[in-house]
C-alpha positions as CSV (number, residue, x, y, z in Angstrom):
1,X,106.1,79.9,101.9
2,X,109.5,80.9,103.3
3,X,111.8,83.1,100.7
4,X,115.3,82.2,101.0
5,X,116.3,85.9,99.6
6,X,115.6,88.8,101.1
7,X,112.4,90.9,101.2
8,X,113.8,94.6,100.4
9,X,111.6,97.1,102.6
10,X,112.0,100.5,100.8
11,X,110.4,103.4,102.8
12,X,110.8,101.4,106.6
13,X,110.5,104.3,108.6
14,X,107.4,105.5,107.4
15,X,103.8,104.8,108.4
16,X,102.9,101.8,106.6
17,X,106.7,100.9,106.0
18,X,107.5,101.1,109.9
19,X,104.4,98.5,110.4
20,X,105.5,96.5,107.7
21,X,109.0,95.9,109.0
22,X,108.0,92.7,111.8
23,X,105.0,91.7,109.9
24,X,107.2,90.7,106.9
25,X,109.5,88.4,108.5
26,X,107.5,85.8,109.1
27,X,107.7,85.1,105.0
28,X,111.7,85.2,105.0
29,X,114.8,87.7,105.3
30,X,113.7,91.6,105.7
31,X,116.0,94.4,104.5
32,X,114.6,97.4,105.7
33,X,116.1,100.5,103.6
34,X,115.5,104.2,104.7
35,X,116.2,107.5,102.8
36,X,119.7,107.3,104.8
37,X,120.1,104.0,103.0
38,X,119.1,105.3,99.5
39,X,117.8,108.5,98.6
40,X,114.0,108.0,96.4
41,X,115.5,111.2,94.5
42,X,118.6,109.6,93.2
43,X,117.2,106.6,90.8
44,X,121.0,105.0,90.4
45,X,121.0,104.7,94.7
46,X,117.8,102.2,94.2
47,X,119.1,100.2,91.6
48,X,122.5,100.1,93.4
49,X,120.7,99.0,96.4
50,X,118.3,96.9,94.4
51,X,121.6,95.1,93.0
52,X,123.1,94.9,96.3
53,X,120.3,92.7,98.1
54,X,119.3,90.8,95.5
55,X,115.9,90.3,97.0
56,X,113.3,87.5,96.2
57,X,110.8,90.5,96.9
58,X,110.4,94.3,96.8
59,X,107.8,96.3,99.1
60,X,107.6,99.8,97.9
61,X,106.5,101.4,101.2
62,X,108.0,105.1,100.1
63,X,106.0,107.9,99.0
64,X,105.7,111.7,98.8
65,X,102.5,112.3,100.1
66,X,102.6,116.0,101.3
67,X,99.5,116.7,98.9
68,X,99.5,120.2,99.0
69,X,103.2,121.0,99.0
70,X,103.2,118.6,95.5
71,X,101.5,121.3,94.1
72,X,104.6,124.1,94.4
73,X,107.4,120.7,94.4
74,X,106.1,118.7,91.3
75,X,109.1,117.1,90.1
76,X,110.2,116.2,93.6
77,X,106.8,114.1,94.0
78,X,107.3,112.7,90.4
79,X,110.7,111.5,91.1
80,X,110.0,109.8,94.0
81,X,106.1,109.1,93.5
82,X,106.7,107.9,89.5
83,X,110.5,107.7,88.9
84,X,111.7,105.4,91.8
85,X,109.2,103.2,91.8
86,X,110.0,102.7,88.0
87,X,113.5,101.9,89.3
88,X,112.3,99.4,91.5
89,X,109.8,97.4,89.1
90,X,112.8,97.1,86.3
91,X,114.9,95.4,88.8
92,X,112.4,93.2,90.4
93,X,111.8,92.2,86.7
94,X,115.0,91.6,86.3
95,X,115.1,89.6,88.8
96,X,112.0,87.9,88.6
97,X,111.4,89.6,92.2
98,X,107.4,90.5,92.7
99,X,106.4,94.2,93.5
100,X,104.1,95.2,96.3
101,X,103.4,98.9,95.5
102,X,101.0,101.4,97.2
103,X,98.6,103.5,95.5
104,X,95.8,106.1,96.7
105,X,92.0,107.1,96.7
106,X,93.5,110.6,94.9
107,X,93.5,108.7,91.4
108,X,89.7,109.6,91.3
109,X,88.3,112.8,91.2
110,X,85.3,112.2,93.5
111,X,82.7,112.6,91.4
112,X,81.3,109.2,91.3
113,X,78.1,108.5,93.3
114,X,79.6,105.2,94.4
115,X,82.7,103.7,95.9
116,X,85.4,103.4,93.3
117,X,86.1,100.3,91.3
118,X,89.6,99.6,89.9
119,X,88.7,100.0,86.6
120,X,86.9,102.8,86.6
121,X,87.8,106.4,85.2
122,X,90.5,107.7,86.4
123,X,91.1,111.1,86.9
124,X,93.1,112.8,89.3
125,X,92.7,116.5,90.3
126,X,96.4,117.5,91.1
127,X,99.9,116.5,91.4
128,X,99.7,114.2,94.1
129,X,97.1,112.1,92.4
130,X,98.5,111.9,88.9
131,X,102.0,110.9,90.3
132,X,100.9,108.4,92.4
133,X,98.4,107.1,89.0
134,X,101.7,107.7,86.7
135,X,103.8,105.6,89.2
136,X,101.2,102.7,89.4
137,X,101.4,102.6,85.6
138,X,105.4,102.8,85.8
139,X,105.2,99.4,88.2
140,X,103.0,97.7,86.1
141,X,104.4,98.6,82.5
142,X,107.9,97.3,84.5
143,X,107.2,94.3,86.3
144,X,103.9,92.0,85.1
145,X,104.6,90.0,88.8
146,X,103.4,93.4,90.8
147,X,100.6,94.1,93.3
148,X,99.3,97.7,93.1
149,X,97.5,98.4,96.4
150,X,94.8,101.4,96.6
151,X,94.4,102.7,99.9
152,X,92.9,105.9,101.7
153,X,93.3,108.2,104.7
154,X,95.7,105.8,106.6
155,X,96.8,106.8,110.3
156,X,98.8,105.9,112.8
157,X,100.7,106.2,115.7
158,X,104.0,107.8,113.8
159,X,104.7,110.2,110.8
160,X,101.7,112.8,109.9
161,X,98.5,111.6,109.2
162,X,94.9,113.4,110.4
163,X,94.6,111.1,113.3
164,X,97.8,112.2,115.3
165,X,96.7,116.3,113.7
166,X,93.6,116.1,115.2
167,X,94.4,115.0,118.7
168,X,97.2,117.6,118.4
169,X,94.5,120.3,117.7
170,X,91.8,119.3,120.2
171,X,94.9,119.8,123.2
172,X,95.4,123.4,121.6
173,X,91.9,124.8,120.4
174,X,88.9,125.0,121.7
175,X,86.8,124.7,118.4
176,X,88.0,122.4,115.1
177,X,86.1,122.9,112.4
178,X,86.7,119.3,109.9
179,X,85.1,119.2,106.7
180,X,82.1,116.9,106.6
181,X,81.4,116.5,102.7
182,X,84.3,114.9,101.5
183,X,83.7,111.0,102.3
184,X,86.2,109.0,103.3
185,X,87.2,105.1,104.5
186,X,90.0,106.0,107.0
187,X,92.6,103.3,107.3
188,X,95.5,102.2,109.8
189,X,98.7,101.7,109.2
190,X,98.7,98.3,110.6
191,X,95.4,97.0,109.0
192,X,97.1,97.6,105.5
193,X,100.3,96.0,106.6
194,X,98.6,93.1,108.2
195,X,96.5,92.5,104.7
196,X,99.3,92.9,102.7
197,X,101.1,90.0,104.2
198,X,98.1,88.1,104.5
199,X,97.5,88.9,100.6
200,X,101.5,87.8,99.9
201,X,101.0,84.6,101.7
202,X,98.9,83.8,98.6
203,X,101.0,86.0,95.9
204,X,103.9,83.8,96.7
205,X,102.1,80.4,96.7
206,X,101.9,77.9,93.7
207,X,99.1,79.7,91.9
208,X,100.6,83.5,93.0
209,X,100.8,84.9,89.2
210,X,97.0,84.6,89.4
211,X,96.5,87.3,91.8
212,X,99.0,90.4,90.4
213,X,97.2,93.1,89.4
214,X,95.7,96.9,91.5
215,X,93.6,96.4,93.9
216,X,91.6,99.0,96.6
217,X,92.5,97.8,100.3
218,X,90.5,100.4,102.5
219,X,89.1,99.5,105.9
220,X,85.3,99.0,105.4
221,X,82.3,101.3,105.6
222,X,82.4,105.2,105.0
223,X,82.5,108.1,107.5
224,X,83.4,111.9,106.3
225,X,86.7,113.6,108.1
226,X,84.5,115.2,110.3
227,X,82.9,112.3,111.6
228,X,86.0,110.6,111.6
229,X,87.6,114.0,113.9
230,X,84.9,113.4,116.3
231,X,85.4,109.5,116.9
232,X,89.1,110.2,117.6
233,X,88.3,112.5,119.9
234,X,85.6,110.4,121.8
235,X,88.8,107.6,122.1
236,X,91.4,109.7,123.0
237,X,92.7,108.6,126.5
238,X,93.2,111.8,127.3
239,X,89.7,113.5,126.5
240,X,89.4,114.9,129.9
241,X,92.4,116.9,129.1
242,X,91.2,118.1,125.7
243,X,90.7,121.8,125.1
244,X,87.9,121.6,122.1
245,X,85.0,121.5,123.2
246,X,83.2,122.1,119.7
247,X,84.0,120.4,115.9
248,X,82.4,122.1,113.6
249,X,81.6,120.5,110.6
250,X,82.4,122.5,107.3
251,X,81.8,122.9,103.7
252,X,85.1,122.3,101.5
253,X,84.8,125.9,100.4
254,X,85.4,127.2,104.0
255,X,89.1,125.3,103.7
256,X,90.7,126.2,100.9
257,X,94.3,124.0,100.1
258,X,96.0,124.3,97.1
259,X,95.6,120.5,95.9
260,X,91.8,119.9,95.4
261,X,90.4,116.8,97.3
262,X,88.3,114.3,95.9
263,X,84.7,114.7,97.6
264,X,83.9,110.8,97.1
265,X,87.2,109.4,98.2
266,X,86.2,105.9,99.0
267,X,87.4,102.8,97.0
268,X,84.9,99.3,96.3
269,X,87.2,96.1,97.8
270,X,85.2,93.6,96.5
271,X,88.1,92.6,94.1
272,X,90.4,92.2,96.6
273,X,88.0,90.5,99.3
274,X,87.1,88.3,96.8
275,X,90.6,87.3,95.3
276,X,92.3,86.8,98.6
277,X,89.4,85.8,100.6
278,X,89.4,88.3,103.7
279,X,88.3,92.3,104.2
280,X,89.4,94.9,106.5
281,X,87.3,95.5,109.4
282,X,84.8,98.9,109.7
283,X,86.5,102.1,109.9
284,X,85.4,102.2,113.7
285,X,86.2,99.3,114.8
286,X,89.8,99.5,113.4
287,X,90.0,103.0,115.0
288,X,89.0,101.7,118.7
289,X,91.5,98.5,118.0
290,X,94.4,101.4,117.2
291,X,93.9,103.5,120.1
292,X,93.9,99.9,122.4
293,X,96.6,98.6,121.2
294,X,98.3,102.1,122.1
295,X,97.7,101.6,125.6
296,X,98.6,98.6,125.7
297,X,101.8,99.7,124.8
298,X,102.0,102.2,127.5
């Protein structure tokens, strides 16, 4: 299905946003908005620019996600983690517009023996967490035609994310040490903006109010940071020109940050493999496709 309005893009120039941008035209007209183009902070800029496109769709691609500076800046994060997405649900509604929002492991607390399900407990163990949870309750209490999307430890090529921090590190230090009891299902940028169109394709089809709802859209399997450090390292191009020769794994207790982290943080997919018919490939094989489809860039 082809939209005849626009698609707005809010949050294009950031990880998932900035892989989001070609991916979406395929489905129809793509605005792509910036903070330049309205400010997350400043709730009357979005529904301005909300008003002004008049889209057929919103993607909600913005976020604060510094998790430990959300700790000292609360009500930054909540305005632009709960607030402005609030914003941009009550207009889609308005405008009978769907709402593809983006949503976080950091709900949980980690205490689970098993991956997370979408229903279950949810309990977040800082500010980070319970914004992002008080903004996915803001899109859905706002807009019933929304699609909440769960994700976890997505990387890429552009913004900050562990991926680029660790290769930074090993070209500066000769030992990392990387925590290795905190699990995790690491995720690129482009795997959740490739499944996201793929999932739309089906959202906007005949039977697409069937499939609103949250859902956990994670790259498959489960590694810990540590072992996730170490297979960066292993692909990096450069390797030969790395300066760590050592990662040490680590307790969390040896790291201390100011937001706690969840020490389970990965999510089940079976809803959303089973709703929309596809999965995400392993965390490892999604890593080794990102690092080849860098140099093939290059």
């Amino acid at each position: 299905m082809t939209l005849t309005r626009p698609i707005l893009l809010v949050g294009a120039a950031g990880q998932v946003g900035s892989a989001l941008a070609l991916r979406l035209k395929p489905l129809g007209p793509v605005v792509s908005a910036t903070r330049a183009d309205a400010d997350l902070e400043r709730p009357e800029e979005l529904r301005a620019l909300v008003r002004r496109v008049v889209p057929a769709l919103i993607v909600n691609a913005a976020a604060y996600t510094a998790v430990d500076e959300a700790e000292h800046d609360e009500a930054r994060c909540r305005r632009i983690n709960v607030d402005a997405p609030a914003v941009l649900a009550e207009e889609g509604a308005r405008l009978k517009a769907p709402i593809v929002h983006y949503s976080t492991n950091y709900v949980f607390d980690g205490s689970a023996p098993a991956p997370y399900k979408e229903d279950d407990l949810v309990a977040p163990l800082g500010v980070y967490g319970l914004s992002k949870y008080d903004g996915e309750r803001a899109v859905a209490a706002a807009n019933p035609a929304h699609l909440i999307l769960r994700t976890s430890g997505v990387y890429g090529w552009s913004g900050r994310n562990f991926m680029l921090r660790i290769l930074a590190l090993a070209h500066e230090r000769e030992e990392l040490q990387v925590v290795d009891d905190q699990l995790v299902a690491p995720t690129s940028a482009s795997a959740v903006a490739d499944s996201t169109v793929k999932a739309l394709d089906r959202v906007l089809g005949p039977d697409g109010d069937q499939h609103y709802g949250t859902y956990h859209l994670t790259a498959a399997g489960t590694t810990t940071w540590h072992g996730f450090a170490e297979r960066v390292l292993s692909l990096d191009p450069a390797r030969a020109r790395q300066r760590a020769t050592r990662i040490v794994g680590v307790r969390t207790e040896a790291y201390p940050t100011a937001a706690r982290r969840p020490r389970n943080g990965v999510l089940n997919i079976d809803r959303f493999t089973q709703r929309f018919g596809f999965a995400i490939s392993a965390w490892d094989d999604e890593l080794r496709r990102t690092f080849a489809e860098q140099s093939n860039r290059l």
